[in-house]
N, C-alpha and C positions, 0 to 999 in steps of 0.2 A: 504493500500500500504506500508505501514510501514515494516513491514513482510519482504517484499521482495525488500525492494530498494536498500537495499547495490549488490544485483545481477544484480539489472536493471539498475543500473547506471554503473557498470561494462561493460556489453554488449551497454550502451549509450556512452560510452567512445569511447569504439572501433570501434564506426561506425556502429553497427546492426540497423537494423528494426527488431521489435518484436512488438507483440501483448500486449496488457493490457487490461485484464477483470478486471473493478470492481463493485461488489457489491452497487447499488444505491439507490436501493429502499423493501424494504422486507414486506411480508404481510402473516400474521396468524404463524405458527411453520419454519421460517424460519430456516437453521443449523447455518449461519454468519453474523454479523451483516452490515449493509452497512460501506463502506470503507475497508472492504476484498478482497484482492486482485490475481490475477493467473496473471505472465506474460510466454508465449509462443514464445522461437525461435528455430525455425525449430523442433524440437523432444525431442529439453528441455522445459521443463515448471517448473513454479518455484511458490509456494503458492494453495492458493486454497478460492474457493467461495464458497464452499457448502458442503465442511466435507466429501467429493466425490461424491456426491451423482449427480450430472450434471456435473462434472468434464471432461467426454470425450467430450461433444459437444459442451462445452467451448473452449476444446484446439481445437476442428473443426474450429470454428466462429473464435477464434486469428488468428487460419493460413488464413482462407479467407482473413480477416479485412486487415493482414500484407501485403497481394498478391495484393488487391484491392483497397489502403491507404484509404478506405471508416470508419470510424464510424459506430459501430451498437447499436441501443438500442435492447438487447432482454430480453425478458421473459420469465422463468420457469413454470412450475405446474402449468396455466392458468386451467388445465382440469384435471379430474382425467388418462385419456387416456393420455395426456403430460405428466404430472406428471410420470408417467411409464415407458413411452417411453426412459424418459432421468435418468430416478434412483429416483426424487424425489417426494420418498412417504412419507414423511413426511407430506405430505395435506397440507406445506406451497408456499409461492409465491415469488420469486425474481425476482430483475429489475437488470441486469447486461449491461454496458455500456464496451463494448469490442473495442480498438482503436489501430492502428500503432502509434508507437512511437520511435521517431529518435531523432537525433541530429536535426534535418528540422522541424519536428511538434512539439517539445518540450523542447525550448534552456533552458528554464528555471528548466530541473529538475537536471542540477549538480547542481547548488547553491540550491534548494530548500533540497536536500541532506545534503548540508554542514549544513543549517540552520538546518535542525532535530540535524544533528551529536553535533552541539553549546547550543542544545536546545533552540533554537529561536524558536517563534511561526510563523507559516506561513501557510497560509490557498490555494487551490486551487480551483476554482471555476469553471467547465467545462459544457457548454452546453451539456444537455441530450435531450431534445424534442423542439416541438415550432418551430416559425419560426425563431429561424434566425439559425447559421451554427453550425448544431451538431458537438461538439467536440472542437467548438472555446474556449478560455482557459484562465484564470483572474488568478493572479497569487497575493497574497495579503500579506507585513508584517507589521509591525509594522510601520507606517509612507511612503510608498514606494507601488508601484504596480505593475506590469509589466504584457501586453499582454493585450488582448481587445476580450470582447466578441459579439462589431459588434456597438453599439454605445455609447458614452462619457455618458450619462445620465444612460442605465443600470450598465455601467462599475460603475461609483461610489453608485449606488444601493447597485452592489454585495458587493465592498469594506464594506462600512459602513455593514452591515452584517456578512459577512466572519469575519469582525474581533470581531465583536458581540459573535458567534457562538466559535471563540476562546478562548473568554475569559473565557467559561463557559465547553470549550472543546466539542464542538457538533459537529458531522456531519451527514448533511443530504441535502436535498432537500427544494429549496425556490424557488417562483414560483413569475414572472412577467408579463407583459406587452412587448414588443418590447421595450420600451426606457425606460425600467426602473420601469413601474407606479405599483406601489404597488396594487391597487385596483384591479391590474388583473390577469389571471393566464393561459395566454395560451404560455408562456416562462417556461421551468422547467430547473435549476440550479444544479447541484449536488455540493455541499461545504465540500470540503474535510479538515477536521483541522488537522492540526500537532502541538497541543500544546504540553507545557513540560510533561512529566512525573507528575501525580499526586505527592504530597508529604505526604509520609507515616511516622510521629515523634514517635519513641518507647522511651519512662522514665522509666529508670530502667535495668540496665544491669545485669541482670540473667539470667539466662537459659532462661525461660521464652521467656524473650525478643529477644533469639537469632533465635528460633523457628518463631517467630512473624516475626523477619526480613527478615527472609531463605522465608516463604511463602509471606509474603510483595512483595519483589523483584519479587518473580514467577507470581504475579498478575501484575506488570508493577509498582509497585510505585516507586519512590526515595524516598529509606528508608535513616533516619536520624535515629542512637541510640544515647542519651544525659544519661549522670552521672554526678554525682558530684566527686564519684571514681575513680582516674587515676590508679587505682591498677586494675577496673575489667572492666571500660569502654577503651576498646583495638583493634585494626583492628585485631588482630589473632580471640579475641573471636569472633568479629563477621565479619567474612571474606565478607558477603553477603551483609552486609551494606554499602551506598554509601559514606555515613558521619559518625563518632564517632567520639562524641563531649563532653569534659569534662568541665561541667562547672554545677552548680546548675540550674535543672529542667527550674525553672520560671524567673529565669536572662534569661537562653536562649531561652525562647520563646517568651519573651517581647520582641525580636528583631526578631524574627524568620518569617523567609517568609509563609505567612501563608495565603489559601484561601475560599474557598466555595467547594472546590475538595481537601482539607487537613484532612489528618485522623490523628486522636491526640491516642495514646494507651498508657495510664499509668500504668504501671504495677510492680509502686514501691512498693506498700501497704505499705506504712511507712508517718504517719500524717506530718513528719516534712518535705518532700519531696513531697506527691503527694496534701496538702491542698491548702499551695501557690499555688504550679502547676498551680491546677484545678480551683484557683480562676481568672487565668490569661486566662487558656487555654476556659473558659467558656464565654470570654468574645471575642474572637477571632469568624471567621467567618467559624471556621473549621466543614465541612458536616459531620465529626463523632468525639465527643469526648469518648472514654470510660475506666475504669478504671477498674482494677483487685482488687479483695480479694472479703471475703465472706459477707455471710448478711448482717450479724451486725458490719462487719469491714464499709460495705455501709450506715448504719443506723448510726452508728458515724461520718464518713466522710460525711455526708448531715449536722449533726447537727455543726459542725466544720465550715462547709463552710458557714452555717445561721447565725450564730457568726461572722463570716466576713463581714457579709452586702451581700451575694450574692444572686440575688433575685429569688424568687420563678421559673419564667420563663427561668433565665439559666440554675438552678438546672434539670426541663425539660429535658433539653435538653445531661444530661449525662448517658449514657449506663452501665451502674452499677448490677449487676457483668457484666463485657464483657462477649460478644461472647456469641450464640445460647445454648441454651439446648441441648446439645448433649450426655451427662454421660462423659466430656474430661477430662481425669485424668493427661497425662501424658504434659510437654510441647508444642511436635508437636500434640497434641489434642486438647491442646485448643488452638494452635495457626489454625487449622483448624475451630476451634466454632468461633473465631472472623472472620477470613475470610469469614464463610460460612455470616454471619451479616452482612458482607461490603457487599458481593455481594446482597444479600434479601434487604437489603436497596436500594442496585444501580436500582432493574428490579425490585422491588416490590413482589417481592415472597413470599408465604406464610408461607415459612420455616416446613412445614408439607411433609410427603415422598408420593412422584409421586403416590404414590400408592391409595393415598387417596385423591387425588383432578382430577379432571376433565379439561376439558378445554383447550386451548394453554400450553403446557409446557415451551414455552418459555417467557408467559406472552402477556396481552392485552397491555402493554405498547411499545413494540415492535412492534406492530401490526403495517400496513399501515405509514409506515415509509416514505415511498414518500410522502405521505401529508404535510407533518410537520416536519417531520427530529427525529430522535432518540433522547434519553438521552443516553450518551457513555460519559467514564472516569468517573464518578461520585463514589464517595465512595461508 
């Protein structure tokens, strides 16, 4: 829903009813992942669930939904014959939850707007199936809840959860009981997160780095460039970055907001600059650290850092040369070979061309997404 809220809150403002289709549940080669969102009023529609592919009988079911204030849970490509019918032949499966949405059914989505705009994390928890009232609505932040999806005991299930699921950036699907009881599962949840912006740190203000930022940003992170340089660490140079910040590499990351969804890319190749760094940055809980130069520049920078005390098990854990195997010579090519790593890390990919592997292209990690919920944001 992210996609399209600054429109939908436009038309919540004004007073509209409109539709919202979102993405809930996906199963085998799905085209979007759940939390994709289409909203529908009257002959505008705004986003998309499926890359087109069931696009027209989405915008059908929003104008229904909007005319009948009813909820629907529908489903995709159950059949190869469905599949067909509606465009998606992909062989995958989606769960799409299409609902009216007003200022009436949904007081809570101006502020939960301003909170993305503030980057505040705020989670939305809407009944999809089960007994109690599809479409009832838990609305979840840091400390605070607001709306009820039918009794006090699920309501704080969901909480505790939703904000679980935020803090690691997941959306998906969690399944209860009527009151809550975790052992059960004839209650299904959809948990929509709106965490921050993962955090993307570039070391090293060169070319390089500026490429890394440009595609950084394209991918959603909040890019950070750090130098020690105030002559080449500059907002001109790197216009795409959300931060440039001059100060020595490892002073600033020893204070630096740093998570389990933070990519570290050092790309200074200069011992007196990226050894601290890495000896800081390795000790951090960051999902990708990795560093640029060649081999042997890497076979020196290991033994430099073992001279530190760093132990065998962080060293592990650094990506050395960065970025994929691709032949990238130029800056925006390897700032392509590192992205193409963030993503093969995020879904598991095998990083080998389509052409040569079999199977789900979008990955069995994706698969039956209703069950369990996705892995989304992740480095």
């Amino acid at each position: 829903m992210r996609d399209v809220l600054s429109q939908i809150v436009r038309w919540w403002e004004a007073g509209e009813t409109f539709g919202l289709a979102t993405v809930v549940g996906t199963f085998r080669s799905a085209p979007r992942p759940p939390g994709a969102a289409m909203a529908v009023l009257g002959e505008e529609a705004v986003g998309s669930v499926s890359g087109g592919c069931v696009e027209g009988a989405v915008y059908e079911l929003a104008q229904e939904v909007t005319a009948t204030g009813r909820p629907v849970l529908q489903r995709y490509g159950v059949s190869d014959d469905d599949a067909f019918s509606v465009g998606l032949t992909c062989g995958g499966i989606i769960d799409i939850l299409v609902e009216p949405v007003s200022r009436r059914t949904f007081p809570e989505l101006g502020e939960i707007a301003a909170s993305v705009r503030r980057h505040e994390p705020v989670a939305v928890a809407t009944v999809m199936s089960g007994p109690g009232r599809v479409g009832a609505r838990r609305v979840a932040w840091d400390g605070r809840a607001s709306g009820s999806l039918g009794a006090a005991r699920l309501d704080a299930a969901v909480d505790d959860d939703a904000r679980g699921m935020l803090a690691q950036g997941l959306t998906g699907v969690r399944r209860y009981g009527p009151e809550g009881e975790r052992r059960l599962d004839d209650l299904a949840v959809f948990v929509h997160s709106f965490a921050p912006p993962p955090r993307m740190l570039v070391f090293g203000a060169i070319d390089f780095a500026a490429a890394v930022a440009r595609l950084g940003k394209f991918l959603g992170y909040h890019v950070v460039v750090c130098d020690a340089r105030p002559v080449f660490a500059t907002a001109k140079r790197f216009p795409e970055a959300d931060e440039v910040v001059v100060k020595w590499p490892h002073d600033y990351l020893s204070t630096a907001q740093v998570d389990e969804r933070t990519v570290i890319c050092v790309l200074t190749h200069d011992p007196k600059f990226d050894v601290p760094l890495l000896e800081v940055a390795l000790r951090t809980p960051a999902g990708y650290v990795g560093a640029m130069g060649s081999r042997r520049t890497h076979e020196d920078r290991l033994e430099r850092l073992r001279e530190s005390g760093v132990p065998e098990a962080d060293l592990a854990r650094l990506r050395s040369p960065i970025g994929l195997d691709l032949g990238a010579r130029t800056p925006e090519e390897t700032a392509v070979s590192i992205a193409a790593e963030l993503i093969q890390l995020r879904w598991g990919g095998s990083g080998r061309a389509l052409t040569e592997t079999s199977g789900r292209i979008h990955g069995a990690d994706q698969g039956e997404t209703g069950a369990a919920g996705p892995r989304e944001e992740r480095p």
